[in-house]
N, CA, C and O atoms as CSV, one atom per row, in Angstrom:
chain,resi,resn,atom,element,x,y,z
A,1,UNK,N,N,-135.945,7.763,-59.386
A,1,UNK,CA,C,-137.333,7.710,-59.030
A,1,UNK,C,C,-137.431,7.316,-57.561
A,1,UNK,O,O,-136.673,6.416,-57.198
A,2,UNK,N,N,-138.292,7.883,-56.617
A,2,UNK,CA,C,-138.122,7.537,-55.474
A,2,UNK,C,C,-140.052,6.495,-55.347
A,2,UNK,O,O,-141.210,6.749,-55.680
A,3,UNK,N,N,-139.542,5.698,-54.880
A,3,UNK,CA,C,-141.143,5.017,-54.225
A,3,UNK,C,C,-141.883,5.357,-52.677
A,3,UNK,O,O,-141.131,5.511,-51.715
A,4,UNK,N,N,-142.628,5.410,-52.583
A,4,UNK,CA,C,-143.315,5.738,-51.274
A,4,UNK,C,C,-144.501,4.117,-51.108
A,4,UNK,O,O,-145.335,3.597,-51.849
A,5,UNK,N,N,-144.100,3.893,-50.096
A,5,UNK,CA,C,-145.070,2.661,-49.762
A,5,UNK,C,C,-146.174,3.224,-49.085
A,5,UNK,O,O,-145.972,3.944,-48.107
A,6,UNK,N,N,-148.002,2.840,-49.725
A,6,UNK,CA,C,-148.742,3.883,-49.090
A,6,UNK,C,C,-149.030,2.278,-47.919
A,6,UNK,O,O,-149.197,1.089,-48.190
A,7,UNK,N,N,-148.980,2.911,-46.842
A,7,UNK,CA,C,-149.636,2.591,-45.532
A,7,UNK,C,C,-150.792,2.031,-45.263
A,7,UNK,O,O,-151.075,0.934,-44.781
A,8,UNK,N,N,-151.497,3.009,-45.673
A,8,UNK,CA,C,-152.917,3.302,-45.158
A,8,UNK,C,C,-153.985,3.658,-46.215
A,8,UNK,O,O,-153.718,4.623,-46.931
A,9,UNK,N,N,-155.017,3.094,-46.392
A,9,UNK,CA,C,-155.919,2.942,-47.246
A,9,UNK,C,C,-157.280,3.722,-46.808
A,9,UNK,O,O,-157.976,3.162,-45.961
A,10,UNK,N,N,-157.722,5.028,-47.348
A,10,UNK,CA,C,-158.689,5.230,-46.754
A,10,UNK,C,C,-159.712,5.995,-47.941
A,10,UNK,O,O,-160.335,7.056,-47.897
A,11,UNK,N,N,-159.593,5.067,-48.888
A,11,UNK,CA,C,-161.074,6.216,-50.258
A,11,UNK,C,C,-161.635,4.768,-50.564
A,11,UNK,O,O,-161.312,3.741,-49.967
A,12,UNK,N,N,-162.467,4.873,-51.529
A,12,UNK,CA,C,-163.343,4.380,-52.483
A,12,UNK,C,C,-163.567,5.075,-53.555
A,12,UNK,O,O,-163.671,6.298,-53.646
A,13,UNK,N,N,-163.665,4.048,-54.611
A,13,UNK,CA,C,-163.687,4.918,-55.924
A,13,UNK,C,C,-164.072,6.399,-55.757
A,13,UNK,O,O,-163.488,7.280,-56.387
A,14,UNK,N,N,-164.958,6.620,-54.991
A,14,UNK,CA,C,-165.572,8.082,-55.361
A,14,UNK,C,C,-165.442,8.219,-53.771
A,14,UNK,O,O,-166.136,7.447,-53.109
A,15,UNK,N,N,-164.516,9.240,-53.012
A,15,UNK,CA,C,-163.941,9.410,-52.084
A,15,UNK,C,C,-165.311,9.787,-51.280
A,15,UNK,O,O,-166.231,10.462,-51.740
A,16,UNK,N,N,-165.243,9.160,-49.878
A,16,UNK,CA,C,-166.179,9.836,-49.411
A,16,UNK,C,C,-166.155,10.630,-47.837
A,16,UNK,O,O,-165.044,10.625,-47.306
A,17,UNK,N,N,-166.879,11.065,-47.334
A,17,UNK,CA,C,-166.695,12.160,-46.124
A,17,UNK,C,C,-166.496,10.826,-45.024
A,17,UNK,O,O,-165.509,11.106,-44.344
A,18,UNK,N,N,-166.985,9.660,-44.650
A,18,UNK,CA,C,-167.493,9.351,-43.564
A,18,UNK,C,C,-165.881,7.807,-43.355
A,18,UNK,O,O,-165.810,6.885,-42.542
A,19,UNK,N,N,-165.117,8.125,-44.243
A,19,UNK,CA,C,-164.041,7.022,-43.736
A,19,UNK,C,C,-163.073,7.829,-42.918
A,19,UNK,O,O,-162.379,8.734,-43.382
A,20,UNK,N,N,-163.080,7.325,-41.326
A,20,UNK,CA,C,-162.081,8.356,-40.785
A,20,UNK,C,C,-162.321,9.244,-40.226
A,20,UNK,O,O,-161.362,9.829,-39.723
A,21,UNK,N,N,-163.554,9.754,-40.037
A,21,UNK,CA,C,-163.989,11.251,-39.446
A,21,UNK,C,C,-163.099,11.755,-38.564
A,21,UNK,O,O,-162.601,12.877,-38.650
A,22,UNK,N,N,-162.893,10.989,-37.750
A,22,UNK,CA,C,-161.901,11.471,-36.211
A,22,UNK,C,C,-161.146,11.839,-36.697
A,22,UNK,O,O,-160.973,13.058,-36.696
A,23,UNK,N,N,-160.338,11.035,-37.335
A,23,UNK,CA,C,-158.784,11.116,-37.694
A,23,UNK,C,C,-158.710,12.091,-38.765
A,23,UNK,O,O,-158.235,13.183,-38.452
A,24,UNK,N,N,-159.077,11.923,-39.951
A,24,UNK,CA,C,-158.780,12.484,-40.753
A,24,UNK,C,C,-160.199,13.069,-41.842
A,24,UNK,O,O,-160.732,12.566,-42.831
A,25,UNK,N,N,-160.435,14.321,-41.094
A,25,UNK,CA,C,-161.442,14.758,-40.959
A,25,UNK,C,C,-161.355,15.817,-42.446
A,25,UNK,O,O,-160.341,16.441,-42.759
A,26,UNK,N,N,-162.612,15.831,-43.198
A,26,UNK,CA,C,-162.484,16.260,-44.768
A,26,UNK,C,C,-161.971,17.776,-44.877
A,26,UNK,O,O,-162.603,18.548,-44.156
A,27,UNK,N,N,-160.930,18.357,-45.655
A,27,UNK,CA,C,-160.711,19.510,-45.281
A,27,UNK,C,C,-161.918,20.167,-46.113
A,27,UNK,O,O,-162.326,19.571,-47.110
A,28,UNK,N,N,-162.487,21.365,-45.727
A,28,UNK,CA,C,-163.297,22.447,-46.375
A,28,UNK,C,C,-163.116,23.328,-47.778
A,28,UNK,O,O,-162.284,24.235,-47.758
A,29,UNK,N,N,-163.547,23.186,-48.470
A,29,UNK,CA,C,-163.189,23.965,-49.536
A,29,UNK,C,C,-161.757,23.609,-50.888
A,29,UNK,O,O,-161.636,24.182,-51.970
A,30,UNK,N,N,-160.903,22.548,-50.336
A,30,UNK,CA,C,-160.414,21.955,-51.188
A,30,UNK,C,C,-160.382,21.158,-51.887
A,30,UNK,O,O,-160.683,19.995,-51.619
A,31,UNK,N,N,-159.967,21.618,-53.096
A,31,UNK,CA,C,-160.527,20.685,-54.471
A,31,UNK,C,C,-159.500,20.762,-55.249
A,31,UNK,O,O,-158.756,21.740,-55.320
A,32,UNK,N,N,-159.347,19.242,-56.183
A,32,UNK,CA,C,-158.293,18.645,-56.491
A,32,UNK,C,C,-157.205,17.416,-55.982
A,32,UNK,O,O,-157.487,16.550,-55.153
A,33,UNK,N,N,-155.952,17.555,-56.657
A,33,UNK,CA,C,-155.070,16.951,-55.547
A,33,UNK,C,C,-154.257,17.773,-54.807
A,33,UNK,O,O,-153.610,18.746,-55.194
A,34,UNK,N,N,-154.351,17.270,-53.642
A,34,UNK,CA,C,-153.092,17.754,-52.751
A,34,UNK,C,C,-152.149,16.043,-52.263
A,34,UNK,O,O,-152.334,14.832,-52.385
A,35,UNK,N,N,-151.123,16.986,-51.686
A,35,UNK,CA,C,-149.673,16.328,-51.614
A,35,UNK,C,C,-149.119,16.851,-50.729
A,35,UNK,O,O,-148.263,17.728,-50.845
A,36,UNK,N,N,-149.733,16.158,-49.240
A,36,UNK,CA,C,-149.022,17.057,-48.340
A,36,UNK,C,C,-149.718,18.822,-48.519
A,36,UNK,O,O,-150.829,19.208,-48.885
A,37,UNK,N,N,-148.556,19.529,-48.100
A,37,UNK,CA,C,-149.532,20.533,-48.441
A,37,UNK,C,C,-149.635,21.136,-49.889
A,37,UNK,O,O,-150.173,22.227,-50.081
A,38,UNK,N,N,-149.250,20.594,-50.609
A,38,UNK,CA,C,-149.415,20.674,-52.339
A,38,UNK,C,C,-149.931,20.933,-52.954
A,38,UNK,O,O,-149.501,20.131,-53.783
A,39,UNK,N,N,-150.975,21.676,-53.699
A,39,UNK,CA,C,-151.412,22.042,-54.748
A,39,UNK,C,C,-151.065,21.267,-55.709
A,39,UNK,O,O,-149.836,21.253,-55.647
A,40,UNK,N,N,-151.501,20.395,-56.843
A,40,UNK,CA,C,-151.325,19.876,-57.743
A,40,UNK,C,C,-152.373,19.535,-58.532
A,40,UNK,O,O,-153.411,19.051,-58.083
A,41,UNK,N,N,-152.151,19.775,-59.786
A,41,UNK,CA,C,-153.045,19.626,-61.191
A,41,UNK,C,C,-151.911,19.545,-62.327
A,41,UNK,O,O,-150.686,19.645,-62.255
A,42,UNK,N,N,-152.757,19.333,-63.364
A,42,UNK,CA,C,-152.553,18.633,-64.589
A,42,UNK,C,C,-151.129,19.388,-65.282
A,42,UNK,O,O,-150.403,18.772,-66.062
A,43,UNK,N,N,-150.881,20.749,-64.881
A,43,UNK,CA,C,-150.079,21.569,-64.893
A,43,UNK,C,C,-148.611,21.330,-64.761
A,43,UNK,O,O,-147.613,21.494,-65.463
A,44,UNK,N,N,-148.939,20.795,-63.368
A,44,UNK,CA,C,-147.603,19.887,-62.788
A,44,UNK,C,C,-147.502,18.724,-62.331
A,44,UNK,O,O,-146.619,18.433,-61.524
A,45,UNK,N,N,-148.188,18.061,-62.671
A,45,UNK,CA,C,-148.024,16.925,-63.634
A,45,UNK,C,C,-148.051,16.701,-64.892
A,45,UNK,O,O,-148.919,16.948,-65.729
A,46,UNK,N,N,-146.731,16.067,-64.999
A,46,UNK,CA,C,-146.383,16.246,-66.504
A,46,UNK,C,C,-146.866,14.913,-67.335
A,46,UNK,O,O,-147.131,14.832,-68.535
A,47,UNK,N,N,-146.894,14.035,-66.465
A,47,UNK,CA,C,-147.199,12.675,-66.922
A,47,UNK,C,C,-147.321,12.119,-65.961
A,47,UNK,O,O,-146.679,12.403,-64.949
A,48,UNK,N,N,-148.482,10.850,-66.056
A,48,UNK,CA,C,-148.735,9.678,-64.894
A,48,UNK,C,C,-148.679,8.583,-65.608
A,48,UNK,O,O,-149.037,8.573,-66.785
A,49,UNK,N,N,-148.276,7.647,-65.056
A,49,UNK,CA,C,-148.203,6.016,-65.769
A,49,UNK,C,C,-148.947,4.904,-64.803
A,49,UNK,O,O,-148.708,4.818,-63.598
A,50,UNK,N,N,-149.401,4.498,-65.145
A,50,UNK,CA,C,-150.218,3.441,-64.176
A,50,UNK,C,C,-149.651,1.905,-64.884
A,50,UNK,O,O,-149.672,1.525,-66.054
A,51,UNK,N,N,-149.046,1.100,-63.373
A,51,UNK,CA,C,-148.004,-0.097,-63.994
A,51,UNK,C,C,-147.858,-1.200,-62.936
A,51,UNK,O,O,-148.795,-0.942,-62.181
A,52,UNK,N,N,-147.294,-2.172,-62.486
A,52,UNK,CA,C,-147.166,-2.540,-61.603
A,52,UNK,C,C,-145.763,-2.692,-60.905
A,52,UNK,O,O,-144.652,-2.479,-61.391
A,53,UNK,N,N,-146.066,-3.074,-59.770
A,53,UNK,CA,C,-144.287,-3.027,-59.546
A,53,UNK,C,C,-143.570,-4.715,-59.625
A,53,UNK,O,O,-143.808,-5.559,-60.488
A,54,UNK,N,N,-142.811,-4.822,-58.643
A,54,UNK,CA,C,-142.361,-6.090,-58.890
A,54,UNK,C,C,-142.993,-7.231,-57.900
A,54,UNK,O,O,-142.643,-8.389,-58.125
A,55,UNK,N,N,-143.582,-7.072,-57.198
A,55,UNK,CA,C,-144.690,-7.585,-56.536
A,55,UNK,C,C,-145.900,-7.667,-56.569
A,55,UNK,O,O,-146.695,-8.095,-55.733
A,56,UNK,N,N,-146.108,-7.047,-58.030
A,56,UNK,CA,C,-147.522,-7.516,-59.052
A,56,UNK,C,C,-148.392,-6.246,-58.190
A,56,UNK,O,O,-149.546,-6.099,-58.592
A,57,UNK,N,N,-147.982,-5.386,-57.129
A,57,UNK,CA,C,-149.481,-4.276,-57.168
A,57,UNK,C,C,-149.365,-3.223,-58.044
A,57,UNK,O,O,-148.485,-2.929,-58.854
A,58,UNK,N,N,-150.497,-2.662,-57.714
A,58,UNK,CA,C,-150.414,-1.483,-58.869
A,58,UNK,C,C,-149.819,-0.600,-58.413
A,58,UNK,O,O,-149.663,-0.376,-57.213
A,59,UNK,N,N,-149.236,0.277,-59.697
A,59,UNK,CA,C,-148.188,1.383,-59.066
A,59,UNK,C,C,-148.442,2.653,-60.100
A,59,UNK,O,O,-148.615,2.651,-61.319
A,60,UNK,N,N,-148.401,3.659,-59.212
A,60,UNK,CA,C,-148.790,4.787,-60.200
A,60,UNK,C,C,-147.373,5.953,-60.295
A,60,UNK,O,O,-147.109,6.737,-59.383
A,61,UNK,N,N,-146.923,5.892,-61.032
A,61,UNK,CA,C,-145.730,7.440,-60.944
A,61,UNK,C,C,-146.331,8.385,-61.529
A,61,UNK,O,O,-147.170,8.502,-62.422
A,62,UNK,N,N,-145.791,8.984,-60.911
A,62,UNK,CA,C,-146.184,10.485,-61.610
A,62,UNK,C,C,-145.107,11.722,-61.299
A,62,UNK,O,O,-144.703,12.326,-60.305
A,63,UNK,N,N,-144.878,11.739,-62.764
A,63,UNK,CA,C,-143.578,12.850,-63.244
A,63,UNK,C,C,-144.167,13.874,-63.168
A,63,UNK,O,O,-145.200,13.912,-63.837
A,64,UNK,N,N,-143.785,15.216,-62.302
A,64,UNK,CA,C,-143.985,16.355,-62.292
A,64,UNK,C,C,-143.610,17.515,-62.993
A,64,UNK,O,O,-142.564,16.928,-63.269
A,65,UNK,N,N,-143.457,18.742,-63.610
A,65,UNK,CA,C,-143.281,19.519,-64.540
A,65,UNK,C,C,-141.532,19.629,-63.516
A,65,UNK,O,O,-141.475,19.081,-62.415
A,66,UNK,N,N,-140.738,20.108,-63.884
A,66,UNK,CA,C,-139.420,20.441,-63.531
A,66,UNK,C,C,-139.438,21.356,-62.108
A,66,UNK,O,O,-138.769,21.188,-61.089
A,67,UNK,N,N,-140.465,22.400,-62.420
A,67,UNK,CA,C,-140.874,23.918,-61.823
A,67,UNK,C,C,-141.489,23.684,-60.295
A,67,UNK,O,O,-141.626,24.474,-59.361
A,68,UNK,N,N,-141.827,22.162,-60.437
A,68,UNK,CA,C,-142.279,21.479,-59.070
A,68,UNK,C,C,-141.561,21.127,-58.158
A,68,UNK,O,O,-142.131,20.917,-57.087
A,69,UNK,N,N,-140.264,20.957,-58.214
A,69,UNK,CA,C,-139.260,19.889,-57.674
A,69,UNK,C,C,-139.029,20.468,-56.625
A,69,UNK,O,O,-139.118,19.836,-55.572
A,70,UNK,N,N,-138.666,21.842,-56.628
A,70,UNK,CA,C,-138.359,22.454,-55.349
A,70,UNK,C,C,-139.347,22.330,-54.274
A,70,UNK,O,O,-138.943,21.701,-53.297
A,71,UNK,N,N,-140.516,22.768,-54.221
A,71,UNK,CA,C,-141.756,22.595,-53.425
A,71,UNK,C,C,-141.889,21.037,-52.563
A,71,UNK,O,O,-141.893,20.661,-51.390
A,72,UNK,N,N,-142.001,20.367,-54.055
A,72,UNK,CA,C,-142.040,18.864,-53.643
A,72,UNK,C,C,-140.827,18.345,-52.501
A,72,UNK,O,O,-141.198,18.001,-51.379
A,73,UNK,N,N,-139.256,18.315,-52.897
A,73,UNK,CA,C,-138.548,18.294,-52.070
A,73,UNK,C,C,-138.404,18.734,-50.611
A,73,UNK,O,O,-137.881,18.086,-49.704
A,74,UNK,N,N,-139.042,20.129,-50.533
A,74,UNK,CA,C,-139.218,20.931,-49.352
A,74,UNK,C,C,-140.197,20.609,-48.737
A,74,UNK,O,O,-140.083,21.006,-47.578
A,75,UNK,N,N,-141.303,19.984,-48.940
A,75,UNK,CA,C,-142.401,19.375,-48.291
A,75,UNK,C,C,-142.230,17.786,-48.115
A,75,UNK,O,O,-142.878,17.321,-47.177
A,76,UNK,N,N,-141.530,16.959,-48.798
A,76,UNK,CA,C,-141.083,15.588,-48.153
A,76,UNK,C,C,-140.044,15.786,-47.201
A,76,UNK,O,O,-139.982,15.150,-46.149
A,77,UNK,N,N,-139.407,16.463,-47.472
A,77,UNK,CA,C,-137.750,16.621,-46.321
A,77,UNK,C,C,-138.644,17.063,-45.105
A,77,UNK,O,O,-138.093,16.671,-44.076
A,78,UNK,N,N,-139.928,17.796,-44.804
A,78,UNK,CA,C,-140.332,18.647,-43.788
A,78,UNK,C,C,-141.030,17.379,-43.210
A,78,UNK,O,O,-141.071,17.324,-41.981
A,79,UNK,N,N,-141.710,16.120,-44.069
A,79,UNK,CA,C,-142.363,15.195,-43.903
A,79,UNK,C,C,-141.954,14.164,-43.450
A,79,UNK,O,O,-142.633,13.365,-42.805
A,80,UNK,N,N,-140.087,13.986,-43.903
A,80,UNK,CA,C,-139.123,12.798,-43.989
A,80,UNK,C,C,-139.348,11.860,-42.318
A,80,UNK,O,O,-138.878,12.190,-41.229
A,81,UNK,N,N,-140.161,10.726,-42.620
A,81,UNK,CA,C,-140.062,9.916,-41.677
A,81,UNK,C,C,-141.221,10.009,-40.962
A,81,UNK,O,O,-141.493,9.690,-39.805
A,82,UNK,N,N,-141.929,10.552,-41.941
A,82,UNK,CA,C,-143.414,10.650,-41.035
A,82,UNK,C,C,-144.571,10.043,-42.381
A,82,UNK,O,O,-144.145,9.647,-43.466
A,83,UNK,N,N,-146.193,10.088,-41.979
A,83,UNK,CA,C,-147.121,9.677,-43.072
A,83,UNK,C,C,-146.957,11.075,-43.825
A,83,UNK,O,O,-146.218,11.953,-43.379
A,84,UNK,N,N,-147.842,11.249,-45.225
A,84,UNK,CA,C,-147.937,12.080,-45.708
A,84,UNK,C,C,-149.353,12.237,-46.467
A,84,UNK,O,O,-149.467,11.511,-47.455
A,85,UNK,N,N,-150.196,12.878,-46.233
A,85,UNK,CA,C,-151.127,12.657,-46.301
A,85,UNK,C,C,-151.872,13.468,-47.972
A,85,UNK,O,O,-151.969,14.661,-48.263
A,86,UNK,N,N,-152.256,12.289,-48.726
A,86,UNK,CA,C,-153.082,12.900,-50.129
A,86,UNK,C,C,-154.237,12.633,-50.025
A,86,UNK,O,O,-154.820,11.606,-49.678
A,87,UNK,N,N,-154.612,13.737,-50.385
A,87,UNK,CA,C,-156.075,14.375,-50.525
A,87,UNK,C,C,-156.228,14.475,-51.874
A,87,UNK,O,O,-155.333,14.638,-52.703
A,88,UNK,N,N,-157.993,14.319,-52.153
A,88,UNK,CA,C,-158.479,14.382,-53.561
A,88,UNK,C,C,-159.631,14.833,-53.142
A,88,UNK,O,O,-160.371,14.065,-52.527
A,89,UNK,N,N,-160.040,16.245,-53.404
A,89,UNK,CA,C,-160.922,17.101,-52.895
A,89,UNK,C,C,-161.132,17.486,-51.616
A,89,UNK,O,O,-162.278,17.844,-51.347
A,90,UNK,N,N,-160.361,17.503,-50.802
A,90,UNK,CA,C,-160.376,17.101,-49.326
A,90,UNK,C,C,-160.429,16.286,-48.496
A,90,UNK,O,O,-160.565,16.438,-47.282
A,91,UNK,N,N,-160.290,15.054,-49.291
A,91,UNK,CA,C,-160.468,13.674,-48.218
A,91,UNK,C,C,-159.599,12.940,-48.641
A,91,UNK,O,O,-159.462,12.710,-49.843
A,92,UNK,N,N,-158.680,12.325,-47.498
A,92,UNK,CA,C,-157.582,11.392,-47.317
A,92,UNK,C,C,-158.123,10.314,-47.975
A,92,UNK,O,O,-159.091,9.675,-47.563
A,93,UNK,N,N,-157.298,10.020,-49.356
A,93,UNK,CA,C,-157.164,8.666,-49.854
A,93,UNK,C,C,-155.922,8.138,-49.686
A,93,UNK,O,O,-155.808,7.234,-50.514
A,94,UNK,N,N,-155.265,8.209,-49.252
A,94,UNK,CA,C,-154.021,7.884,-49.326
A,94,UNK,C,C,-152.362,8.364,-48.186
A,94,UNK,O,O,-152.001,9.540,-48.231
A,95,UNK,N,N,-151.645,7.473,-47.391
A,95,UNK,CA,C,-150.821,7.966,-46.584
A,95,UNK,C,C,-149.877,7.466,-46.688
A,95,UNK,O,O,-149.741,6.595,-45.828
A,96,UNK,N,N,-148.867,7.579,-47.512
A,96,UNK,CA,C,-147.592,7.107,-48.187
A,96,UNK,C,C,-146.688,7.667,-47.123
A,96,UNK,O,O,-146.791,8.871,-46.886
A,97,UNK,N,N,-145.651,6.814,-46.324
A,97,UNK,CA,C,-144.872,6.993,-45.437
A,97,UNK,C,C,-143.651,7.988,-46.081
A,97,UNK,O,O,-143.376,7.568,-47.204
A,98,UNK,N,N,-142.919,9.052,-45.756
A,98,UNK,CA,C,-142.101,9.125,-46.409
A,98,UNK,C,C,-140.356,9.017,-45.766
A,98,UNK,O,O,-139.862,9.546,-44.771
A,99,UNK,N,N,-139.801,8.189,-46.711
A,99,UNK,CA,C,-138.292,7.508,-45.946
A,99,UNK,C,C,-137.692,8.243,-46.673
A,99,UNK,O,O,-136.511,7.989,-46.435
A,100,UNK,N,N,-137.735,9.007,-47.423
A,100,UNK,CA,C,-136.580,10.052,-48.216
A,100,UNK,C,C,-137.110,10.960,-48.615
A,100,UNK,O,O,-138.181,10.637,-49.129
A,101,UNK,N,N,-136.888,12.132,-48.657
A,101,UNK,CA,C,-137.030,13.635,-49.183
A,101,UNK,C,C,-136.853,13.087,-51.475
A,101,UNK,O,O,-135.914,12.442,-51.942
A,102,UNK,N,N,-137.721,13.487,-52.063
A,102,UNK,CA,C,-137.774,13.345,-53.108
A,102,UNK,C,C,-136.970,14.484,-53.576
A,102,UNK,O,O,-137.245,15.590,-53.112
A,103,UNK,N,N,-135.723,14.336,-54.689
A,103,UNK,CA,C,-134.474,15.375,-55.348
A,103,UNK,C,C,-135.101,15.084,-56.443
A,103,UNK,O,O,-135.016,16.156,-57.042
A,104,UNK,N,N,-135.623,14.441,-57.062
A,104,UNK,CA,C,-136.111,14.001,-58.818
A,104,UNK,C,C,-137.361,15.043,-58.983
A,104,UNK,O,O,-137.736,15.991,-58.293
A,105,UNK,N,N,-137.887,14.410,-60.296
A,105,UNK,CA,C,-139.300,14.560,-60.242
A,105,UNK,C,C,-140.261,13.737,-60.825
A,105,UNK,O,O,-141.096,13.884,-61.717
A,106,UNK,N,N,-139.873,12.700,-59.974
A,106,UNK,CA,C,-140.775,11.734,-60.392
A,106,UNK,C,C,-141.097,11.371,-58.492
A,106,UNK,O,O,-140.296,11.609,-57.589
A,107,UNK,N,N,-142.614,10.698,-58.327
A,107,UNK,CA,C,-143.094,9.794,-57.180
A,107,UNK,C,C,-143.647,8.793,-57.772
A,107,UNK,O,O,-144.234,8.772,-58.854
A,108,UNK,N,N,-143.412,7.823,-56.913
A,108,UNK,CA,C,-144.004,6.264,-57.567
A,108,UNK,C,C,-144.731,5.962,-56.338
A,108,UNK,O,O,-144.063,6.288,-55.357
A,109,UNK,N,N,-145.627,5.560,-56.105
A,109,UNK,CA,C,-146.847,4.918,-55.097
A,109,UNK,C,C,-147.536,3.499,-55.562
A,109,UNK,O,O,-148.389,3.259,-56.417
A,110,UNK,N,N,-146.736,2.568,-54.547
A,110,UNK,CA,C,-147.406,1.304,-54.697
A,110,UNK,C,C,-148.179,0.765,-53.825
A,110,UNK,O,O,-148.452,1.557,-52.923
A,111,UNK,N,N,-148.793,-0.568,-53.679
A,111,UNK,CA,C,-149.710,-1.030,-52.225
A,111,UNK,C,C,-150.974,-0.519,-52.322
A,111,UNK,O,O,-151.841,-1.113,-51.680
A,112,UNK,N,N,-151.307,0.471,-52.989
A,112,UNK,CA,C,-152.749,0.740,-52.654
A,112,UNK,C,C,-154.047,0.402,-53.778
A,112,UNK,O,O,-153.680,0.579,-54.940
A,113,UNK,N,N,-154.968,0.112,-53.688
A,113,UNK,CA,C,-156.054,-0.002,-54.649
A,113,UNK,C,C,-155.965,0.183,-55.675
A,113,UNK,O,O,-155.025,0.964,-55.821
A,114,UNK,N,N,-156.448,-0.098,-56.704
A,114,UNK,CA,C,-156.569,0.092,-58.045
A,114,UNK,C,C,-157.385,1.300,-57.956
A,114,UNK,O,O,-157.095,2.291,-58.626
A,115,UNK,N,N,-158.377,1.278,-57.179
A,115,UNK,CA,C,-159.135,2.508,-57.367
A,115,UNK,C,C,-158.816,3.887,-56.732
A,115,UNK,O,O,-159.232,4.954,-57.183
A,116,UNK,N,N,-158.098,3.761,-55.728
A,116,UNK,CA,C,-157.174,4.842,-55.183
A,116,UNK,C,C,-156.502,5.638,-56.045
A,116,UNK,O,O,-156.369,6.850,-56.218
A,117,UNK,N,N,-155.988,4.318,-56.699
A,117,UNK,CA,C,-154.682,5.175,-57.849
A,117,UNK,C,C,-155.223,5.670,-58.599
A,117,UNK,O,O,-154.953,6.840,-58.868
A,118,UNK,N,N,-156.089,5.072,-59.171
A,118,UNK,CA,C,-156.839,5.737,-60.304
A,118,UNK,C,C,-157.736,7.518,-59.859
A,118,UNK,O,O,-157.607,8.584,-60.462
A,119,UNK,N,N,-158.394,7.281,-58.906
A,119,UNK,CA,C,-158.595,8.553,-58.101
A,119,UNK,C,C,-157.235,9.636,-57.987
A,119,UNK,O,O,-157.361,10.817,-58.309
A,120,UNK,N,N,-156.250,9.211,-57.611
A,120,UNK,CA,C,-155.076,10.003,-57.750
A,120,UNK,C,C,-154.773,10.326,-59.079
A,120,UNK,O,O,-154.495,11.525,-59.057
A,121,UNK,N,N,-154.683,9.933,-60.145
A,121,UNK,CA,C,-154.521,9.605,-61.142
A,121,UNK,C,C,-155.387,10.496,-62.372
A,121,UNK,O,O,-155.069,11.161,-63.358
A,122,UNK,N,N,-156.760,10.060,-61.642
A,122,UNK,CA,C,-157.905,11.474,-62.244
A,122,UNK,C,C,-157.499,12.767,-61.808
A,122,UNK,O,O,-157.586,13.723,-62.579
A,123,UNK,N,N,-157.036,12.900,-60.574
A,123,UNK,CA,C,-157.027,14.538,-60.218
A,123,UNK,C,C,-155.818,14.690,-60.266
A,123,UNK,O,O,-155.818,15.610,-59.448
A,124,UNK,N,N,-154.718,14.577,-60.535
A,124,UNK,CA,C,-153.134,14.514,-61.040
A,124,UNK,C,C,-153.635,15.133,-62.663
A,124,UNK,O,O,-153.170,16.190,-63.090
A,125,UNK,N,N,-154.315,14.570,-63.200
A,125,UNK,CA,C,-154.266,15.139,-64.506
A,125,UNK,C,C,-155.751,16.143,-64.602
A,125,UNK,O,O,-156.075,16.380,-65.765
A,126,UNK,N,N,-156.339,16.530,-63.912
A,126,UNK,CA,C,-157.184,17.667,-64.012
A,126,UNK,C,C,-156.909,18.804,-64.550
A,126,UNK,O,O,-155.714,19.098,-64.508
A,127,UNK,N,N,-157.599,19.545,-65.042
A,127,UNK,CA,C,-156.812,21.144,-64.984
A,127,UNK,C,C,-156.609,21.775,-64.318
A,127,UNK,O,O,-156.891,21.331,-63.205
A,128,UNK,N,N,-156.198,22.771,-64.301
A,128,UNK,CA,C,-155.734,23.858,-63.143
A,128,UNK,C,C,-156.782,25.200,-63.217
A,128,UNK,O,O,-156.629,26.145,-62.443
């Protein structure tokens, strides 16, 4: 399982347009989760667990369908050592640094909100 420490905190329960404008400005027309440049729904995600880690925050993994791994890998390795930026309908909730290219298929994300995760968490298991 690889962990990603998220950084940077930028939703509220119900994500909104105006945290960030400059920076991280809402993309148009996308809906769901993204991951980097990712596409992701309920599809591929195979399972999410919401838990804590060993420093008592909340931590969300989320196991991806098998069929994902390649994509996923190829977009952290392209990312490796930089933020990575998740989106939930187009707006940055979340910027998990990434220190290793993910080979599994599992991501674990700790440090951030309860309500973040849970936002990740809703659109991780959406449909497709």
């Amino acid at each position: 399982m690889h962990r990603l420490l998220v950084l940077l905190l930028v939703a509220a329960p119900t994500p909104r347009v105006d945290l960030f404008p400059e920076d991280y400005p809402r993309v148009p027309g996308e809906h769901g989760l993204w991951i980097g440049s990712l596409h992701l729904c309920g599809a591929d995600a195979a399972r999410t667990t919401l838990g804590k880690d060993l420093a008592g925050w909340d931590i969300l993994t989320l196991t991806f369908a098998p069929s994902i791994q390649p994509r996923l890998e190829r977009e952290t390795t392209r990312l490796l050592n930089q933020p990575m930026r998740i989106r939930v309908d187009g707006i940055t909730v979340a910027m998990p640094y990434v220190d290793e290219p993910i080979r599994g298929t599992e991501l674990a994300m700790s440090g951030s909100r309860r309500d973040v995760i849970e936002t990740i968490e809703r659109a991780a298991a959406a449909p497709c």
